[in-house]
Phi, psi and omega in degrees: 000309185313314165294010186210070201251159188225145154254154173223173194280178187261130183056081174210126157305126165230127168273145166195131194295098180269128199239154144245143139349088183092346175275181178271164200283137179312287184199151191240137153222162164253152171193144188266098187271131203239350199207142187250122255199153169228056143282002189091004183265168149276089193285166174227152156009093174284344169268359182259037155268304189302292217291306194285011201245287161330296225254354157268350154290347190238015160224185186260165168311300193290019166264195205231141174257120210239119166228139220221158167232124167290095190325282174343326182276347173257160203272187213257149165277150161329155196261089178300162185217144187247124175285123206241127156290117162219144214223147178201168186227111034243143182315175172059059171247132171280150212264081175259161173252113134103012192092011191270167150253171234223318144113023183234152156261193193249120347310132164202187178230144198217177170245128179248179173255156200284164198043043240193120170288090168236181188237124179253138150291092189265131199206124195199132194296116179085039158249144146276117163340133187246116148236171183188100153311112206248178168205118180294099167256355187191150161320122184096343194299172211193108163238183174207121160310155156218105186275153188252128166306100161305140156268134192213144164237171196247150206195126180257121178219132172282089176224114161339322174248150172282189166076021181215125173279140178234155200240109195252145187357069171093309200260133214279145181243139145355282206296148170265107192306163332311076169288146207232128179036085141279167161232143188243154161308121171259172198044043175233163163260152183233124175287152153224133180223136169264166153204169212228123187272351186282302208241021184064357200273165184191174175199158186202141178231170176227122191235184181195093170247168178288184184253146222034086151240190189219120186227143160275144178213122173249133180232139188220074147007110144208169194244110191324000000 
């Protein structure tokens, strides 16, 4: 047998058959091979080693070990992922995916699933947010954001209660009250609305701030 050894893969089920020349099959076993070590050998089942150890004492050199994979039985490999450069001018944005934040700046780098549509995010004080919708097509791709200076003002928001998004002109933001120097378009007017997605209660204000300055907004959720 040993002159005639087949390798397999690690964590695969195998059957496997012993014949003699003109008889009926000898003796069937299953045996698992689960782990792979790193000298290259295979341990196996140890009690199904003792049955198959038993069952080559009880035959001849000529017989033949026959082993078939249950295909069905092997697992799916992991889902490769592709590394993406992502880089801006001037460096040091902060990076989300898809609205995620990524916990990386610029230069940094991020992991995606390969062929795969996401939207990366650039976000940096007294920037206006940079986004662009990428498609992963290879390992290594690499873009670079170039952010436009805003005039911005800075806005502290307050709420009493837990449980609630809040909505800067319509749009839901990430960040979770107590937020401290957000930044907003200045010298505009601006909504902010809290809400509870459970129980409907909100509050809501419209301020105008200058540029670079700073306003507290305290909001207290009820239900209209």
């Amino acid at each position: 047998v040993a002159s005639n050894s087949t390798y397999g893969n690690v964590n695969t089920n195998y059957t496997i058959t012993v014949e003699q020349p003109g008889k009926s099959n000898v003796f069937t076993l299953f045996l698992s091979l689960f782990i792979l070590v790193a000298a290259g050998y295979l341990y196996y089942d140890q009690h199904a080693l003792m049955e198959l150890k038993m069952a080559m004492g009880l035959v001849s050199k000529e017989t033949k070990v026959v082993a078939s994979v249950n295909s069905d039985t092997v697992p799916t490999a992991p889902a490769q992922e592709y590394i993406f450069h992502v880089k801006s001018s001037p460096p040091g944005a902060r990076i989300y995916v898809d609205e995620n934040d990524s916990g990386f700046f610029t230069p940094g780098r991020i992991r995606v699933k390969p062929n795969t549509s996401f939207t990366v995010s650039l976000r940096k004080e007294g920037y206006l947010d940079y986004r662009k919708q990428i498609v992963a097509t290879a390992n290594g791709q690499q873009f670079q954001g170039t952010l436009q200076k805003s005039k911005v003002g800075y806005v502290s928001i307050y709420v009493p209660v837990p449980n609630v998004d809040i909505y800067i002109n319509g749009t839901k933001i990430l960040e979770k009250p107590p937020i401290t120097r957000y930044a907003v378009s200045a010298s505009s007017r601006v909504s902010i609305k809290a809400i509870n997605p459970i129980s409907k209660a909100y509050d809501e204000t419209i301020i105008s701030i200058r540029e670079d300055t700073h306003q507290q907004v305290n909001l207290f959720p009820k239900k209209k």
